[in-house]
Every structure is written in structure tokens, then in C-alpha cells.
N, C-alpha and C positions, 0 to 999 in steps of 0.2 A: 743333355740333361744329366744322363747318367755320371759321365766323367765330373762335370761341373759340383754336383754334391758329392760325389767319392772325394774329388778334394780338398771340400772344406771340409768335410769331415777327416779327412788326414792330416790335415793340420792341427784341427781339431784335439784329433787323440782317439775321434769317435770311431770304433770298428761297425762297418755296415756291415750286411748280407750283399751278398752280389744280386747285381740286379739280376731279373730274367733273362733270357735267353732269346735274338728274334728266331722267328717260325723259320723253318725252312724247307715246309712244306705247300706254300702258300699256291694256289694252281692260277689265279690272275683271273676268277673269271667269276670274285663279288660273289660267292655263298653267303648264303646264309649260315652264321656262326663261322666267317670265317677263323683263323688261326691269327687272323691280324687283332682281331675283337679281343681273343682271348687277348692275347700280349697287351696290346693298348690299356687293358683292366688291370691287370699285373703289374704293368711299366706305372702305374697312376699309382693303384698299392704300395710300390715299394718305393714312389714320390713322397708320398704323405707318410708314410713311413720314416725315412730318412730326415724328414723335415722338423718332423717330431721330435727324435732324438738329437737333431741339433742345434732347437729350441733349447733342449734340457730340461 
């Protein structure tokens, strides 16, 4: 997803923010609030984000 909108958006002309970052503290063992939660909320953010800006 990430790449796919960094491209049109370079085609574009449009400069994004880099997406987030994945976790890479992640223990595999389904917490509560994992690090995966956080990302997944961020990685959506800076979907609708980009999608925004490529509206215009």
C-alpha cells in the first residue's frame, strides 16, 4: 500500500511524509495494545492522508 501511493504520488509531483515505521518490538504473544495496533492506526492515518492530498 505504502509503495502503491508513494508512486502516484511521484508521479504526481505530490511530496508525502514517509509512512511509519513497522514495530520491531513486537513479542508474538497478542497484548493488549500491541505495537501491531499502534502501526495499523498510523499505517490508516497516513492512508487517508495521502489519499487526501492526491484528491487535491
Amino acid at each position: 500500500m505504502f509503495a502503491a501511493l508513494q508512486q502516484r504520488a511521484a508521479a504526481a509531483g505530490i511530496p508525502l511524509r514517509n509512512p511509519p515505521p513497522e514495530p520491531t518490538t513486537c513479542c508474538g504473544r497478542g497484548c493488549n495494545g500491541c505495537v501491531w495496533e499502534g502501526f495499523l492506526a498510523a499505517a490508516e492515518y497516513w492512508r487517508q492522508e495521502a489519499l487526501l492530498m492526491l484528491e487535491g
